[in-house]
N, CA, C and O of each residue as an XYZ file, in Angstrom:
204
protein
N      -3.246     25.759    -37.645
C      -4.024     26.568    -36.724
C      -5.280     25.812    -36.267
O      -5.469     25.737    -35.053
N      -5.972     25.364    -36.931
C      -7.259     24.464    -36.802
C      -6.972     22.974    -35.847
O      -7.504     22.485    -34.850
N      -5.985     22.634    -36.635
C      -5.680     21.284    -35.323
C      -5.353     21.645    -34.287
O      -5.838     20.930    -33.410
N      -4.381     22.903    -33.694
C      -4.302     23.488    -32.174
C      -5.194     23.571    -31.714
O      -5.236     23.038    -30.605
N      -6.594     24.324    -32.251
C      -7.453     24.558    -32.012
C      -8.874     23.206    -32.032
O     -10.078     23.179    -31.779
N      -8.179     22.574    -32.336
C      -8.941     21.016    -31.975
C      -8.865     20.419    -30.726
O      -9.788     20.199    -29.942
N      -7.289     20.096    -30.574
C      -6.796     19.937    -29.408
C      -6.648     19.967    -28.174
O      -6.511     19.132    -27.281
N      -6.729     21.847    -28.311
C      -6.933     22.515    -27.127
C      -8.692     22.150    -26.816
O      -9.020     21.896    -25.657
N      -9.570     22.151    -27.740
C     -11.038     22.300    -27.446
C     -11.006     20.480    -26.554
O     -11.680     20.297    -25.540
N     -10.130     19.351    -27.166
C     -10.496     18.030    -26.993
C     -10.178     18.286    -25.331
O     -11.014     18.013    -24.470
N      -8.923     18.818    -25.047
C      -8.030     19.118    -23.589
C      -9.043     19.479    -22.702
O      -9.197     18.846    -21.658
N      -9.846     20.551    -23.041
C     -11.339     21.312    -22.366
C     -11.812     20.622    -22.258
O     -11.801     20.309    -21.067
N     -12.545     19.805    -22.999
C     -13.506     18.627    -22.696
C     -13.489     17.772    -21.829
O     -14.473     17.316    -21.247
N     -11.944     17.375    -21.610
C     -11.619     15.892    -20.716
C     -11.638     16.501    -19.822
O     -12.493     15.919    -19.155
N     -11.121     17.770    -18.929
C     -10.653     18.463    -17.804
C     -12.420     18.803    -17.387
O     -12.608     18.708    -16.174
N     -13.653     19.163    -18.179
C     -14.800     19.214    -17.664
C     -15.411     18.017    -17.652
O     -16.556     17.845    -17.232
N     -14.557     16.994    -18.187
C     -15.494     15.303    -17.507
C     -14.986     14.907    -16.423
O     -15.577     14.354    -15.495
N     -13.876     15.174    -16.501
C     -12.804     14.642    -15.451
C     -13.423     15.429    -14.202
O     -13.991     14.773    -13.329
N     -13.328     16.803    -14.099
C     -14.133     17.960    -13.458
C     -15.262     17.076    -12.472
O     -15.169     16.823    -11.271
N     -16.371     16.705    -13.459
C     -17.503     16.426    -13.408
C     -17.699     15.196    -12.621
O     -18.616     15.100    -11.805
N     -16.504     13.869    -12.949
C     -16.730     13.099    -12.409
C     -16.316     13.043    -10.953
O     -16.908     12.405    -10.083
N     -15.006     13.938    -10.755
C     -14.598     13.853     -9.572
C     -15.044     14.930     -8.349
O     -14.492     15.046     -7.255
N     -16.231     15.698     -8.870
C     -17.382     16.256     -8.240
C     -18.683     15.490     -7.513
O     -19.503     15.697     -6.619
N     -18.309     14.436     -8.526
C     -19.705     13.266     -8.260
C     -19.438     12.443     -7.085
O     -20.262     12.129     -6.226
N     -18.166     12.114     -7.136
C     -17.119     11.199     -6.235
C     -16.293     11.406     -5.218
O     -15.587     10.598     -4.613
N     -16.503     13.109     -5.004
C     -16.124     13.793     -3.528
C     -17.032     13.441     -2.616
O     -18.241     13.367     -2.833
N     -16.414     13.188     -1.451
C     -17.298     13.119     -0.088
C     -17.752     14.511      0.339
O     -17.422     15.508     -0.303
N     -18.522     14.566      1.446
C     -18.721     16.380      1.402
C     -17.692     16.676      2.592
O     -17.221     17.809      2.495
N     -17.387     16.202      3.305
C     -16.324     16.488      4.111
C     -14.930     15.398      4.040
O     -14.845     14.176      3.922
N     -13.997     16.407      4.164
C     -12.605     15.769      3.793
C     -12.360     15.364      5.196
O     -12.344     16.065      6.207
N     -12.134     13.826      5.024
C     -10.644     13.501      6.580
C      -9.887     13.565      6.012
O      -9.684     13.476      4.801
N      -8.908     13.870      7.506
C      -7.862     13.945      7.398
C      -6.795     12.428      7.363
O      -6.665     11.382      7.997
N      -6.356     12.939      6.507
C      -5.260     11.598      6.150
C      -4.750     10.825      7.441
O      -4.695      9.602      7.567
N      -4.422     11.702      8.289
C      -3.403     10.879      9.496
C      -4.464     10.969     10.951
O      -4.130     11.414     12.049
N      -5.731     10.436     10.585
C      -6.836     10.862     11.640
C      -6.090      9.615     12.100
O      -5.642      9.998     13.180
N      -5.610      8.130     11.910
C      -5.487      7.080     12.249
C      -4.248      6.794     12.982
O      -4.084      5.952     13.865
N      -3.592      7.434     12.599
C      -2.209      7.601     12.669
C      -1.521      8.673     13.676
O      -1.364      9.889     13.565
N      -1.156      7.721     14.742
C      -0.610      8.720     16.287
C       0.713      9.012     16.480
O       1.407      8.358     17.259
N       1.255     10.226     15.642
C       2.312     10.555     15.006
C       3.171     10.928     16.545
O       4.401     10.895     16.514
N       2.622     11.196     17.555
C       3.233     11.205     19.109
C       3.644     10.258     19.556
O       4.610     10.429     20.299
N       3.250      9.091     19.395
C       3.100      7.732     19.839
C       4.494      7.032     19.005
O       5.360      6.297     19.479
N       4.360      7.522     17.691
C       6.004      6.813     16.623
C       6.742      7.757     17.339
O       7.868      7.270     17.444
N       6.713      8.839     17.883
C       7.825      9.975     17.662
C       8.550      9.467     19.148
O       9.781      9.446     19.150
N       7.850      9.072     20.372
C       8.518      8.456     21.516
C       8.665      7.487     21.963
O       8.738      7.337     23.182
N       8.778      6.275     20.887
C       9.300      5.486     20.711
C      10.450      4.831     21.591
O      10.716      5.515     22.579
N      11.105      3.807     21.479
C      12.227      3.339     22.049
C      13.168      3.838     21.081
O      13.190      3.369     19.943
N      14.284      5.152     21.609
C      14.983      5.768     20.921
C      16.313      5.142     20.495
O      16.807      5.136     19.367
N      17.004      4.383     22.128
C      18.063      3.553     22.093
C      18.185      2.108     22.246
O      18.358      1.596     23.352
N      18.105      1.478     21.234
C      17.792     -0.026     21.359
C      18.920     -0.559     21.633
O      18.633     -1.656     22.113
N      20.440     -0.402     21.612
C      21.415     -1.124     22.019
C      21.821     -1.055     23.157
O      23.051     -1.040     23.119
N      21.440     -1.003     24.193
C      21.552     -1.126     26.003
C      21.045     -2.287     26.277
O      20.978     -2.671     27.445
């Protein structure tokens, strides 16, 4: 009972450093992943290349 209860307390700990650090290391505004990326531009493409 006591070692579950170790465990679980060690699990808490890492998840509020982990927490903590990746609070520190957020930007305050999120981009967007595909700001770069002109998903119109791949999509009309040269469709038939064997002519």
């Amino acid at each position: 009972m006591v070692n579950m209860d170790k465990s679980k307390h060690e699990k808490l700990q890492q998840k509020k450093e982990n927490e903590r650090f990746n609070n520190s290391t957020n930007k305050n505004k999120v981009e967007n992943q595909n700001q770069t990326h002109n998903v119109v531009q791949e999509g009309i493409g040269p469709i038939n290349q064997k002519r």
